[in-house]
C-alpha positions, 0 to 999 in steps of 0.5 A: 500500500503507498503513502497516498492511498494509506492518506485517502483512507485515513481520510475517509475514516476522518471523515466519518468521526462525526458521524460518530459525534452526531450519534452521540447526541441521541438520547435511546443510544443507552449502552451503546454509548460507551461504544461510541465514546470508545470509537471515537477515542481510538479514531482520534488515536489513529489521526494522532498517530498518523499525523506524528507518522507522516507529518500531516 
């Protein structure tokens, strides 16, 4: 996999972290919840690490 299509899916994956915020706005997610939380935290672990990695 090169450089460029490894970006264009971190991208992607950027992308749909909010998508993951708005559904932490709904109120019959119970549970779930903490999923959501857990999803987020390790996409922003992902974008974190990616940046320190590639200098983006």
């Amino acid at each position: 996999m090169d450089a460029q299509t490894i970006r264009e899916r971190v991208a992607e994956i950027e992308s749909k972290r909010e998508s993951l915020v708005r559904l932490l706005d709904r109120t019959d997610l119970g549970t779930l919840r903490i999923d959501v939380n857990q999803a987020i935290e390790e996409i922003d672990d992902l974008l974190e690490e990616f940046k320190r990695t590639f200098g983006n």
